[in-house]
gemmi code that builds the backbone of each chain (N, CA, C; Angstrom):
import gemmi

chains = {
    "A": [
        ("UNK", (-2.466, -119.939, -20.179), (-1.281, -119.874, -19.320), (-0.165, -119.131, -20.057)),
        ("UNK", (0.534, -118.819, -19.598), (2.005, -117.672, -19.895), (2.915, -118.882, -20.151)),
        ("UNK", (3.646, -118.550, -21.258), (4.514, -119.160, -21.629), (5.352, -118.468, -22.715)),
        ("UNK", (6.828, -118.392, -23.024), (7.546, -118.304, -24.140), (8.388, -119.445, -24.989)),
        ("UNK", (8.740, -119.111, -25.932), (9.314, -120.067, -26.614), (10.257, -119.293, -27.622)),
        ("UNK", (11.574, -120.162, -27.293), (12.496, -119.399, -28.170), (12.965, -120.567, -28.798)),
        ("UNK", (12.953, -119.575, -30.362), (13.707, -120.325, -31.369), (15.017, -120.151, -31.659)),
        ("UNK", (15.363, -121.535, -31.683), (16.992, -122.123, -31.644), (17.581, -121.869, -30.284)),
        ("UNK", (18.247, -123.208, -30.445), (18.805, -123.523, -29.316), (19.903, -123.283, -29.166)),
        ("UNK", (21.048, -122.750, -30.536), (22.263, -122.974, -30.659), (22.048, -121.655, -31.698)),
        ("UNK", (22.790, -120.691, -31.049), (23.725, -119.309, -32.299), (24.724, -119.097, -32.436)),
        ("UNK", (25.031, -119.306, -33.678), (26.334, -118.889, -33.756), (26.740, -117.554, -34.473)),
        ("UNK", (27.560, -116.854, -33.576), (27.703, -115.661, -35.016), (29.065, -115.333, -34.964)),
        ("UNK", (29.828, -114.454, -35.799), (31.157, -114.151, -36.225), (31.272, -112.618, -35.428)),
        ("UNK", (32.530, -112.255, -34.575), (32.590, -111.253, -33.893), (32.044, -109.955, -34.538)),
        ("UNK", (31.504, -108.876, -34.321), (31.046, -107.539, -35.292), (30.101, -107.671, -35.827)),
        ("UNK", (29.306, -109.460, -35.588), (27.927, -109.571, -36.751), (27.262, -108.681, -35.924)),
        ("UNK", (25.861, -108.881, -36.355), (24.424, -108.700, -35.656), (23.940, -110.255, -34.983)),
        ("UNK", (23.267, -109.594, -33.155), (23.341, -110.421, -32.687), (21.740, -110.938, -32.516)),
        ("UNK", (20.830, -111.736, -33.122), (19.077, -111.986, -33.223), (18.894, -113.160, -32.177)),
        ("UNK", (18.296, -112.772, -31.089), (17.992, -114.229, -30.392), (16.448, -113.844, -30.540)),
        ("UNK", (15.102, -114.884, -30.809), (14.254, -115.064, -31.029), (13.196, -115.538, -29.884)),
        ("UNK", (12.253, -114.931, -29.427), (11.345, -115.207, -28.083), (10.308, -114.875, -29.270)),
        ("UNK", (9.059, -115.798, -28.478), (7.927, -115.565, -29.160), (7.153, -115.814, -27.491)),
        ("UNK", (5.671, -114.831, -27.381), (5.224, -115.253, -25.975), (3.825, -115.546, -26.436)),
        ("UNK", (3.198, -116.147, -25.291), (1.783, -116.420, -25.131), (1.127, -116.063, -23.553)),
        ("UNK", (0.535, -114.936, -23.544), (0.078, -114.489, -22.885), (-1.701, -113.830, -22.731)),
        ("UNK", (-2.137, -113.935, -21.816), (-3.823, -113.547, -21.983), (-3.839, -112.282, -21.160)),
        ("UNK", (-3.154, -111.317, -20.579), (-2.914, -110.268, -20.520), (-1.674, -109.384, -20.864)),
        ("UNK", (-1.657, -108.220, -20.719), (-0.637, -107.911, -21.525), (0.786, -108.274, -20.356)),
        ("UNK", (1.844, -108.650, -21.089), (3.386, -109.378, -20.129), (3.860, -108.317, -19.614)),
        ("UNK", (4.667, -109.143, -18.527), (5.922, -108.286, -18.397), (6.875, -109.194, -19.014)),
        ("UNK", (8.041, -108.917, -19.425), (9.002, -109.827, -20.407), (10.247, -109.357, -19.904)),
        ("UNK", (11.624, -110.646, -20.176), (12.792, -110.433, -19.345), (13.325, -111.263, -20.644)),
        ("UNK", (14.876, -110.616, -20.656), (15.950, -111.488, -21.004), (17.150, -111.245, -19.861)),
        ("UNK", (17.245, -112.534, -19.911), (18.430, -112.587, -19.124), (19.459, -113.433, -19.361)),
        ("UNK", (20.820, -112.846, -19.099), (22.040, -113.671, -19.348), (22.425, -115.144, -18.614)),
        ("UNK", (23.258, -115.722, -18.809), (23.977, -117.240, -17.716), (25.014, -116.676, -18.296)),
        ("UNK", (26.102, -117.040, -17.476), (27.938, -117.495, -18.046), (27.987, -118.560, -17.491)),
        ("UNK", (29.190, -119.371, -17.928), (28.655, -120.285, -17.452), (29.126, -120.458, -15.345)),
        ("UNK", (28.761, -121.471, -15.048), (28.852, -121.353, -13.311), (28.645, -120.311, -12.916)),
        ("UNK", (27.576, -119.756, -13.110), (27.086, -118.735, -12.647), (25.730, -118.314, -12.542)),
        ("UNK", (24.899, -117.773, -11.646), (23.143, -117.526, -12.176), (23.076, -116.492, -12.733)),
        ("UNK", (21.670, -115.935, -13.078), (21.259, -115.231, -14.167), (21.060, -113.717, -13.912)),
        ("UNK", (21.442, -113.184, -15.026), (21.634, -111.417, -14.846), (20.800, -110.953, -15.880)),
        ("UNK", (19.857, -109.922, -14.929), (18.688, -109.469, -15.970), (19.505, -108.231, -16.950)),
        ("UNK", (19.084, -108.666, -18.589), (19.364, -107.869, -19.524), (18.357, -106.416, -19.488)),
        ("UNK", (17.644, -106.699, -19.456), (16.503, -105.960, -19.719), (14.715, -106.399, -19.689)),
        ("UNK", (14.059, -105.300, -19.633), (12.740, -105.935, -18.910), (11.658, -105.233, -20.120)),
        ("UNK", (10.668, -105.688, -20.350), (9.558, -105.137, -21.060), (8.691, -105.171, -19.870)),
        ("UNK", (7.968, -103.598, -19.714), (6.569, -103.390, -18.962), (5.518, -102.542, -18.955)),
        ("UNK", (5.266, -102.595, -20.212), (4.755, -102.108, -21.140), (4.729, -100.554, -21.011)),
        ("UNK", (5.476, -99.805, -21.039), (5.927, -98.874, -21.014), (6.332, -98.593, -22.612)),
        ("UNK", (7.684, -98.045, -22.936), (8.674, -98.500, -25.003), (8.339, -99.683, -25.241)),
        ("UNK", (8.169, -99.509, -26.388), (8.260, -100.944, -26.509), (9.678, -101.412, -27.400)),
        ("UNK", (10.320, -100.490, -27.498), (11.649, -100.548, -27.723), (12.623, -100.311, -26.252)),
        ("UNK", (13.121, -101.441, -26.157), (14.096, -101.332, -24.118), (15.252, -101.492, -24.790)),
        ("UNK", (15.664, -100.808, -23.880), (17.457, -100.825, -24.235), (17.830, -101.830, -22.652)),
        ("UNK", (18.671, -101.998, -22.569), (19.261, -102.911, -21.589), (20.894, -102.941, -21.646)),
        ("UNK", (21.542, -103.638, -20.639), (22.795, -103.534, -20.381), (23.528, -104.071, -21.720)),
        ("UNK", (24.675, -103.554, -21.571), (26.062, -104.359, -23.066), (25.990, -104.323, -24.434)),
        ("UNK", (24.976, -103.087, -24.714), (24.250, -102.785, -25.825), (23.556, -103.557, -26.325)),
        ("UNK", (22.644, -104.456, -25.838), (21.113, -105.059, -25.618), (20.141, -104.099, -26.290)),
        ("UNK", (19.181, -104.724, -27.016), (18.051, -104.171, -26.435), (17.094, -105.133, -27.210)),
        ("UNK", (15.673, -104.793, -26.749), (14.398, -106.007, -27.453), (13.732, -105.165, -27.845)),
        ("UNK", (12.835, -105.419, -29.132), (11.419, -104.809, -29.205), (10.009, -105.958, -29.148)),
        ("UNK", (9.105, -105.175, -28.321), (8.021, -105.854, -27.722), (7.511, -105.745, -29.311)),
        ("UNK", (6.216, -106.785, -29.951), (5.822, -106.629, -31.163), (4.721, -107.776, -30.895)),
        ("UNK", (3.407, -106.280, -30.264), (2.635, -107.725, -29.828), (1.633, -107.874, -31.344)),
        ("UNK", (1.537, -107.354, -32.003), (0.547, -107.884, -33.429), (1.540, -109.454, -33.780)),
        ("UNK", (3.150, -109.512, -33.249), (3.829, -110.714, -33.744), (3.353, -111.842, -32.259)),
        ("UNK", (3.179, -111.032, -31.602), (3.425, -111.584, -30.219), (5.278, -112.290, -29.671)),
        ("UNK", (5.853, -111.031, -29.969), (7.225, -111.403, -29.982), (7.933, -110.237, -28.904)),
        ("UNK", (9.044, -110.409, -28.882), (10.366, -110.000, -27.900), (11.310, -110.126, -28.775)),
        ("UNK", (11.907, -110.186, -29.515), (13.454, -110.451, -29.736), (14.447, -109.272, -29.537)),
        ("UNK", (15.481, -110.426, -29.009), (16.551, -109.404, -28.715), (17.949, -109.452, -29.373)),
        ("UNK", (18.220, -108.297, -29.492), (18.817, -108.126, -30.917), (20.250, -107.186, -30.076)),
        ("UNK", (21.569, -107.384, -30.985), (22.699, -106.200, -30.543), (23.562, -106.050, -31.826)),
        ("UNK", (23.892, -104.785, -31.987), (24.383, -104.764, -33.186), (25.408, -105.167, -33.752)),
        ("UNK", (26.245, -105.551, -32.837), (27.599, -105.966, -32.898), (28.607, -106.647, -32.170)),
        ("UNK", (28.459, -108.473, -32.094), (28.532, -109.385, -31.319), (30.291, -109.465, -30.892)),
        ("UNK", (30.337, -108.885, -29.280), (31.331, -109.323, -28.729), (31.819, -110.502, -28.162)),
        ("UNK", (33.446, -110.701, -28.507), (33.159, -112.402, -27.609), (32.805, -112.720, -26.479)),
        ("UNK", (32.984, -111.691, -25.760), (32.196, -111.509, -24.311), (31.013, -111.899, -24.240)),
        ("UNK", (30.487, -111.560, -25.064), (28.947, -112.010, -25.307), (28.821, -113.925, -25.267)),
        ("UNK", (29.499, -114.096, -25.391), (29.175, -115.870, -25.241), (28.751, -116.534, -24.634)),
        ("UNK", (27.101, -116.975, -24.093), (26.911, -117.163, -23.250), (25.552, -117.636, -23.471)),
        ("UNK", (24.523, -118.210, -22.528), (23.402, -118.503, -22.633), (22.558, -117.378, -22.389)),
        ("UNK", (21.214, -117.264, -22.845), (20.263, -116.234, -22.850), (19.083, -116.948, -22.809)),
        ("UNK", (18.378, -116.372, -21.598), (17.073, -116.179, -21.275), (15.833, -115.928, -21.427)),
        ("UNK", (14.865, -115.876, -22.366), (13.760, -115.119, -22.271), (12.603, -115.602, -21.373)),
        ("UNK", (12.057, -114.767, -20.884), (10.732, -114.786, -19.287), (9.508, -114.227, -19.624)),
        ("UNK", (8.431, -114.761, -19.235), (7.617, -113.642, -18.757), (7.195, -114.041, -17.643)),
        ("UNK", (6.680, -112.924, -16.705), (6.023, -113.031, -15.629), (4.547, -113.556, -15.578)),
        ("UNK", (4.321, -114.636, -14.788), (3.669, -115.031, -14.365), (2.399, -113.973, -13.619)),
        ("UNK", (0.724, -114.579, -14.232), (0.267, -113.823, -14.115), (-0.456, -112.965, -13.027)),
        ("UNK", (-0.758, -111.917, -12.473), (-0.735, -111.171, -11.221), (0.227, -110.440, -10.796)),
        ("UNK", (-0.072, -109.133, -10.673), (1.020, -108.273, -9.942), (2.059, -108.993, -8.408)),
        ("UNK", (1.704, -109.588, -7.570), (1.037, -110.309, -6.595), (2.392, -111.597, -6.380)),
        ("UNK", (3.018, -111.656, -7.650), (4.342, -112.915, -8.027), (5.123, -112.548, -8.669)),
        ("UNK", (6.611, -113.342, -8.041), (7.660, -113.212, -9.005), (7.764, -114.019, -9.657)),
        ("UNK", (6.874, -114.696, -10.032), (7.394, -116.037, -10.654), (7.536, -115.904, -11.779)),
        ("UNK", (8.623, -116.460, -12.633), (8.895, -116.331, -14.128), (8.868, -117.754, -14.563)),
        ("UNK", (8.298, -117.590, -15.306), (8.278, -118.316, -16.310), (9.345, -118.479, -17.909)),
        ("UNK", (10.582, -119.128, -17.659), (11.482, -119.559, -18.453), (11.148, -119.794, -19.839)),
        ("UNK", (11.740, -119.712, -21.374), (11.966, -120.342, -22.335), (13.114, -121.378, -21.983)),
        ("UNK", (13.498, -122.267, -23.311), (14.637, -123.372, -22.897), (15.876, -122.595, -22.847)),
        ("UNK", (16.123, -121.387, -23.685), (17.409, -120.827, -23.715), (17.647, -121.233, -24.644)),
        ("UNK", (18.865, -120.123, -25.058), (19.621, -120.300, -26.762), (21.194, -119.657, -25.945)),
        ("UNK", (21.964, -120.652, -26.748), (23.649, -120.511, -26.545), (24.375, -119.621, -27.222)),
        ("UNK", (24.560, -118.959, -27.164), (25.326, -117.838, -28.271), (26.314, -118.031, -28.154)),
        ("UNK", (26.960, -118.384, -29.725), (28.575, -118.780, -29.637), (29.143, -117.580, -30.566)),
        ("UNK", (30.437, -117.198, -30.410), (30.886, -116.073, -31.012), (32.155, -116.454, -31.758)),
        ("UNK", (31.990, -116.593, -33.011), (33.421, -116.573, -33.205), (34.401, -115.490, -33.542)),
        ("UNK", (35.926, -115.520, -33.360), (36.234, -114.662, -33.608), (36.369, -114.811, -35.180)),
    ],
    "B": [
        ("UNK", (26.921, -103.243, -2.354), (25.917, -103.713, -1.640), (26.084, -105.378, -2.249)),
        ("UNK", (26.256, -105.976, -1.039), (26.280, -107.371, -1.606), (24.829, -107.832, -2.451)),
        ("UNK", (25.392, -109.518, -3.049), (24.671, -109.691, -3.708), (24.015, -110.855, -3.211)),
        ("UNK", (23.201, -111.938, -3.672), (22.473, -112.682, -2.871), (23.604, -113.982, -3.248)),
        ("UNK", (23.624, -114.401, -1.642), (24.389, -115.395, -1.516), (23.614, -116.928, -1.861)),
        ("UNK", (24.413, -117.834, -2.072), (23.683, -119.188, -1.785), (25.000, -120.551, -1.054)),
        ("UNK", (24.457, -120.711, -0.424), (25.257, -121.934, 0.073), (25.071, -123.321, 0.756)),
        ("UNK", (25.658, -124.264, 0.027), (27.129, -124.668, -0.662), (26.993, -124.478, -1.544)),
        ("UNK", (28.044, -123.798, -2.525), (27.900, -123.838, -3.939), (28.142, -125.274, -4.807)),
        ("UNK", (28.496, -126.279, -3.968), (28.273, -127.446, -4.623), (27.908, -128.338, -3.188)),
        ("UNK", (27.410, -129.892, -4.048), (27.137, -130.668, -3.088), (26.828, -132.090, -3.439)),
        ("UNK", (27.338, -132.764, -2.918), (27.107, -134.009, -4.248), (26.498, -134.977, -2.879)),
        ("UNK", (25.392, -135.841, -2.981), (25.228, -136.692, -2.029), (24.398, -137.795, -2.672)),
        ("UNK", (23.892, -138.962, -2.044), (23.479, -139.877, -2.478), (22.154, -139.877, -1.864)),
        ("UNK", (21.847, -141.069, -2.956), (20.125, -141.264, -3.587), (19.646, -141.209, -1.611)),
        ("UNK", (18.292, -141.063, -1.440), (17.816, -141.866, -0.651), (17.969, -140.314, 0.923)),
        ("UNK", (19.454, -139.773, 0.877), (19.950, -138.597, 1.534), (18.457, -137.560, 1.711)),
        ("UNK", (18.838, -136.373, 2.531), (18.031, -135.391, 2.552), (19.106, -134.492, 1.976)),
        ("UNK", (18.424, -132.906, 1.453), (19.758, -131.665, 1.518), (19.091, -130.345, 1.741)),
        ("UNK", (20.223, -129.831, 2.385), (19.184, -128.216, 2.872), (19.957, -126.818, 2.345)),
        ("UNK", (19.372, -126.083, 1.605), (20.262, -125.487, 0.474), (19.929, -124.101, 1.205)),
        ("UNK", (20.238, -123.386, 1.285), (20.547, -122.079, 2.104), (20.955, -120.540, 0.877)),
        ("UNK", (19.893, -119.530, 1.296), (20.116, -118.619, 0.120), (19.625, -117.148, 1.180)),
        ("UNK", (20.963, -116.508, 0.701), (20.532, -115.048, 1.681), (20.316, -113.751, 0.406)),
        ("UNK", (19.512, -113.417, 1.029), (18.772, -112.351, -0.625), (19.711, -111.067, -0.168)),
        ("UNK", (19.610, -110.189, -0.673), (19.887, -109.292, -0.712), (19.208, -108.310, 0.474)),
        ("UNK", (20.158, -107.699, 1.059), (19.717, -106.810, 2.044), (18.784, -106.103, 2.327)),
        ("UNK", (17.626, -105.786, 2.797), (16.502, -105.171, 2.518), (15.230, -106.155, 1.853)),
        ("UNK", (15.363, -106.777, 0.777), (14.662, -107.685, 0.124), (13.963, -108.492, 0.510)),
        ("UNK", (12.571, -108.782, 0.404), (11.753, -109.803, 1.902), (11.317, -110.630, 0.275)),
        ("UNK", (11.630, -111.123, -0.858), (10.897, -111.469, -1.614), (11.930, -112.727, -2.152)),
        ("UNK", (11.505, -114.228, -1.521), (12.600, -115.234, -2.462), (12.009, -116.111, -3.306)),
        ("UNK", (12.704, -116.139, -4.034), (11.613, -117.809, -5.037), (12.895, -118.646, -5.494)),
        ("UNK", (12.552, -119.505, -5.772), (13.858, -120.756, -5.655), (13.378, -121.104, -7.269)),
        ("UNK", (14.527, -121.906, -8.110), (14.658, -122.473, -9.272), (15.121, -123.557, -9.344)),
        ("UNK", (14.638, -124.278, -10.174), (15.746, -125.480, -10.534), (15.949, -125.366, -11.528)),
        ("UNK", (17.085, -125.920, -12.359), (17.789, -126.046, -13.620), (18.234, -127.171, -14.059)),
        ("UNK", (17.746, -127.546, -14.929), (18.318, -128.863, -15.441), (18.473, -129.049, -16.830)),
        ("UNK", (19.418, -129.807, -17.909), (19.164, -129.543, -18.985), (18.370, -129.991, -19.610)),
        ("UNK", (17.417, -131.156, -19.188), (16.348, -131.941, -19.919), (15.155, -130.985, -19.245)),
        ("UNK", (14.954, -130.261, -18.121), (13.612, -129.502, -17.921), (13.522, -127.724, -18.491)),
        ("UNK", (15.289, -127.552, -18.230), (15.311, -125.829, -18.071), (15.239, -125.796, -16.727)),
        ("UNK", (14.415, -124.069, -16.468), (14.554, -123.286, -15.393), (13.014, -123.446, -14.947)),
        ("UNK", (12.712, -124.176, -13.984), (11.205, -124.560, -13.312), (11.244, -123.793, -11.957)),
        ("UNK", (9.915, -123.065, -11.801), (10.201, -122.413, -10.516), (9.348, -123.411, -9.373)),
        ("UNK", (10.431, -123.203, -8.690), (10.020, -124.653, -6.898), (8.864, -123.626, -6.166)),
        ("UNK", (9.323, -122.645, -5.799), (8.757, -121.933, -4.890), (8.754, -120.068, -4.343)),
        ("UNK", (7.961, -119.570, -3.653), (8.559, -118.253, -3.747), (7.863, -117.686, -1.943)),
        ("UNK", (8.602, -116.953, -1.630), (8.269, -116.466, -0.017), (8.408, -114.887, -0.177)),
        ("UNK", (7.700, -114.590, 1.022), (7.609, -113.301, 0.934), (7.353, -113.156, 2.601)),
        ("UNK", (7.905, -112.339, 3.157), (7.193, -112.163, 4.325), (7.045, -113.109, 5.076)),
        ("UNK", (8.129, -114.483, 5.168), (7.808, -115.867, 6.016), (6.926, -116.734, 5.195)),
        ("UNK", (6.183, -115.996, 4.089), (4.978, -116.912, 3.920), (5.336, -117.316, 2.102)),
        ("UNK", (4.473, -118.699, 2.302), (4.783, -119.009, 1.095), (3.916, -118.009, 0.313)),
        ("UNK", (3.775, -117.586, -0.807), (3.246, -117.495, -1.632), (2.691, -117.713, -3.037)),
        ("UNK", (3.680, -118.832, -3.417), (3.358, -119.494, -4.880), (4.387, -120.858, -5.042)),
        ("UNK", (3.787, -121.592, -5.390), (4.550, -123.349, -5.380), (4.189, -123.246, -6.836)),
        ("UNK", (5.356, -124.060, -7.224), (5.714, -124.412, -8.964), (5.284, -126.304, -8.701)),
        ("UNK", (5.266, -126.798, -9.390), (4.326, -128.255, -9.967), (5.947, -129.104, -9.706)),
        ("UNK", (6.035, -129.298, -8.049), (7.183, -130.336, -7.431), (6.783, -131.579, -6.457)),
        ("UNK", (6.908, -132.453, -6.302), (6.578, -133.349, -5.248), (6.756, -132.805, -4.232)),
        ("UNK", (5.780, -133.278, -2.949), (6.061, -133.011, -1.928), (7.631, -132.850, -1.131)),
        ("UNK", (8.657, -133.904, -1.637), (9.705, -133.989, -1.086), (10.681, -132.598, -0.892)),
        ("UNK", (10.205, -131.576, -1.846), (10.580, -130.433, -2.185), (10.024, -129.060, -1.450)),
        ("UNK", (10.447, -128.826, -0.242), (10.123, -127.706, 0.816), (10.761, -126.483, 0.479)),
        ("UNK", (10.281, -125.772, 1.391), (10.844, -124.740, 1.873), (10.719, -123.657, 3.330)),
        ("UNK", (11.071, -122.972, 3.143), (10.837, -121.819, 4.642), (11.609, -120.749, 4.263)),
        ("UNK", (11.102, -119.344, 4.908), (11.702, -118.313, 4.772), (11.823, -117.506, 6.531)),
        ("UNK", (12.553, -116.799, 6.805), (13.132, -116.663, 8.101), (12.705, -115.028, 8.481)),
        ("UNK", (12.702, -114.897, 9.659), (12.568, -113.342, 9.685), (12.944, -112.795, 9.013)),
        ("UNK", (14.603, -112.891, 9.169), (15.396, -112.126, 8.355), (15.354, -112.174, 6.978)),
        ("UNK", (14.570, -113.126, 6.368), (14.399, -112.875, 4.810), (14.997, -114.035, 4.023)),
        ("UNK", (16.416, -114.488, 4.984), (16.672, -115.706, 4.536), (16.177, -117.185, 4.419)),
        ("UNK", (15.917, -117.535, 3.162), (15.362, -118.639, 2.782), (16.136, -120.300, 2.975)),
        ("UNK", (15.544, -121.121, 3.229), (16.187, -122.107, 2.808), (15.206, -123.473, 1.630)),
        ("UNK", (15.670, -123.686, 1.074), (14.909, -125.026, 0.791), (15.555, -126.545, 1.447)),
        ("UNK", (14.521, -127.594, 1.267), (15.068, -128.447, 1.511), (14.267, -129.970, 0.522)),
        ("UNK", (15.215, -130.803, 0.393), (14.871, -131.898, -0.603), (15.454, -133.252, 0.083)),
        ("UNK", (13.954, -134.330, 0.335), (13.979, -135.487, 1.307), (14.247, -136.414, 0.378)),
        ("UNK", (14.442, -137.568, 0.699), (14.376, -139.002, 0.032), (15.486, -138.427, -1.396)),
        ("UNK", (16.292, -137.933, -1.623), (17.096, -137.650, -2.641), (16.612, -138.833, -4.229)),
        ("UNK", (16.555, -138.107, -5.251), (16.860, -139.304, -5.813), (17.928, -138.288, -7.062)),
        ("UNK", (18.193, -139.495, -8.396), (18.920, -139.151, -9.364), (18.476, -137.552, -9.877)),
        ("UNK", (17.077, -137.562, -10.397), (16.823, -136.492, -11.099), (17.140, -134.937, -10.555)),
        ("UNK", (16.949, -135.178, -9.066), (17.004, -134.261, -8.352), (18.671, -133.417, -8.714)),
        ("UNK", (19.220, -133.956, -9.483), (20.931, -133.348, -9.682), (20.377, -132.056, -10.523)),
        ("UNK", (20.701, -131.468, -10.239), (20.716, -129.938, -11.073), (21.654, -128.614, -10.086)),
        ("UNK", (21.165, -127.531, -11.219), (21.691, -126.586, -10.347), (20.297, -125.650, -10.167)),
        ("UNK", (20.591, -125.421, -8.462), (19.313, -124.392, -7.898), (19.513, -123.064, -7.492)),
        ("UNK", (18.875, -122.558, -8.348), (18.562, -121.023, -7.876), (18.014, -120.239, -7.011)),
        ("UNK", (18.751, -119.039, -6.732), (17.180, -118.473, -5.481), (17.620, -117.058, -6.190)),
        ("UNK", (16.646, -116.471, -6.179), (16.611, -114.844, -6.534), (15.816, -113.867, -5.661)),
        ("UNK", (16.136, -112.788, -5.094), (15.739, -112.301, -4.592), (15.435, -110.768, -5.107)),
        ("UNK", (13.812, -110.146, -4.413), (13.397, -108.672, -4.850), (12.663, -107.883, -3.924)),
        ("UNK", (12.565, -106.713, -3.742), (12.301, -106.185, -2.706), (11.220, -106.662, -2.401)),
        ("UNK", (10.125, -106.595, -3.339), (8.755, -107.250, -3.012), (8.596, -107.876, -4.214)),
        ("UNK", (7.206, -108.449, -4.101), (6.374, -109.495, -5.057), (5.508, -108.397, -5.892)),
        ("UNK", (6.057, -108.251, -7.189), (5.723, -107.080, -7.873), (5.198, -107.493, -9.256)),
        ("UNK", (5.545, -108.968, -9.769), (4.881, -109.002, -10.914), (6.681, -108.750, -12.029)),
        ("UNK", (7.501, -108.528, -11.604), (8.181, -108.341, -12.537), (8.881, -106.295, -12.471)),
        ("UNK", (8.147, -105.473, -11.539), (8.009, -104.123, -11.365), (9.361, -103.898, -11.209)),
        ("UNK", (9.804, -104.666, -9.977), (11.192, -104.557, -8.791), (12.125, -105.775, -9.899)),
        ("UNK", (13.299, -105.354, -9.841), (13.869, -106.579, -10.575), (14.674, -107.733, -9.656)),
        ("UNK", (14.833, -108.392, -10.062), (14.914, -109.923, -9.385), (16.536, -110.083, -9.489)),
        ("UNK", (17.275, -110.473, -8.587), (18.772, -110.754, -8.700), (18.667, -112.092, -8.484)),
        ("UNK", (19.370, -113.143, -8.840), (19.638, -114.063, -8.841), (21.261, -114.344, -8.082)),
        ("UNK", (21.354, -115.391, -7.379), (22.510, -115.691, -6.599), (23.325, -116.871, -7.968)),
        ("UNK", (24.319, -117.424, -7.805), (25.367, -118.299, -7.775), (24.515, -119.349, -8.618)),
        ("UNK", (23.739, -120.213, -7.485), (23.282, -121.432, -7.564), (24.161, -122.326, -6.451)),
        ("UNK", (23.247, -123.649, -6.295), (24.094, -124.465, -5.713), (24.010, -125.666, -6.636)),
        ("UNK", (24.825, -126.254, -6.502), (25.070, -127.323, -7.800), (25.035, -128.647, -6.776)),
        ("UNK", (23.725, -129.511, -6.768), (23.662, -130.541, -6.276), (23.719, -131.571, -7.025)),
        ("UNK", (24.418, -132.618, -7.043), (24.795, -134.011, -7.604), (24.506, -135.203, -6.723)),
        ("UNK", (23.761, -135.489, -7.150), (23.029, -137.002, -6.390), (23.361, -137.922, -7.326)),
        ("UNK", (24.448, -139.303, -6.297), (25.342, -140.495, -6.727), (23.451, -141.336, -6.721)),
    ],
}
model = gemmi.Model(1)
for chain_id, residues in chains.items():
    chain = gemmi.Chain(chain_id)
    for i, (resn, *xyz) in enumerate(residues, 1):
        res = gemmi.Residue()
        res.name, res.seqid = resn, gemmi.SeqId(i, " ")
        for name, pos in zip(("N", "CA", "C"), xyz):
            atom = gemmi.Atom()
            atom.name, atom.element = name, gemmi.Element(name[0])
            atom.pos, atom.b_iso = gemmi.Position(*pos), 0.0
            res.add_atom(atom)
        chain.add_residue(res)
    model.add_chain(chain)
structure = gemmi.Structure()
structure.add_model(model)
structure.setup_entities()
């Protein structure tokens, strides 16, 4: 079965750091993969998508992930954490069959920014 | 181009109640699947329509319906209310059922609270 799992639940980083949120997937064909944002009271806005196409994606707000399937990973990474950026993050993969939208969620990680 | 609506954006009712949560996709878009959110489960997918028809149920009790309308608009609905049922629900909508191809917008949520 399809599933991800992201490590840590809680990030914190200092404005201008580097920004590492961590997805690891399990999949028996090759994924499609999503990160996506929350603010809070609000639903979710896709960052960017892996389909197997780059395996380097760029995505909105200077985002981007690299697919790394010998790790079997996603992480998504930005070089330089705005406070804007504060917010919960997503990682997905699609559920398997062309055929569904169904995603399949990690728990999410909080990105806190300080200034 | 609007975005996908959901309504009520809140709703608080008691145990035992029914509730009927209402989500209009995006214009053109015949593709909905509903979420729940909670912080002890995450993001579990309820259900997904396409074309009037269901096409994929996520692991919910029966009490947990749905329907999708000519027009594309979905509703769910949730009988016998109880506590757990408090979360916030999602619906996202995509042109079609693509696997992840077409990207998925997500609405608001409605934020149900069961006394």
């Amino acid at each position: 079965a399809q599933s991800v799992t992201q490590l840590g639940s809680h990030v914190s980083v200092s404005e201008g750091a580097l920004v590492l949120l961590r997805c690891n997937y399990s999949s028996s064909v090759p994924p499609y993969l999503f990160w996506y944002v929350q603010y809070p009271n609000q639903g979710l806005q896709l960052l960017l998508k892996y389909t197997s196409a780059a395996t380097l994606v760029k995505g909105i707000n200077g985002f981007e992930a690299e697919f790394k399937k010998s790790e079997t990973s996603f992480h998504l990474t930005k070089p330089s954490a705005h406070m804007s950026d504060a917010a919960e993050y997503f990682c997905a993969v699609s559920d398997l069959g062309g055929a569904t939208n169904k995603l399949i969620f990690g728990t999410g990680t909080l990105l806190a920014v300080q200034p | 181009k609007a975005g996908v609506t959901q309504t009520p954006r809140y709703l608080i009712k008691t145990r035992g109640q029914q509730v009927t949560l209402s989500c209009s996709p995006i214009s053109g878009h015949r593709s909905v699947s509903w979420y729940q959110q909670t912080p002890g489960q995450g993001l579990q997918f309820l259900f997904e329509y396409f074309s009037e028809t269901q096409r994929n149920k996520g692991n919910f009790p029966g009490r947990f319906s749905g329907r999708q309308f000519s027009n594309s608009r979905s509703e769910m609905n949730v009988s016998t209310l109880e506590l757990g049922d408090s979360a916030l629900y999602l619906c996202a909508s995509s042109l079609v059922a693509s696997g992840g191809a077409y990207e998925q917008f997500f609405g608001p949520g409605t934020r149900l609270t069961v006394l």
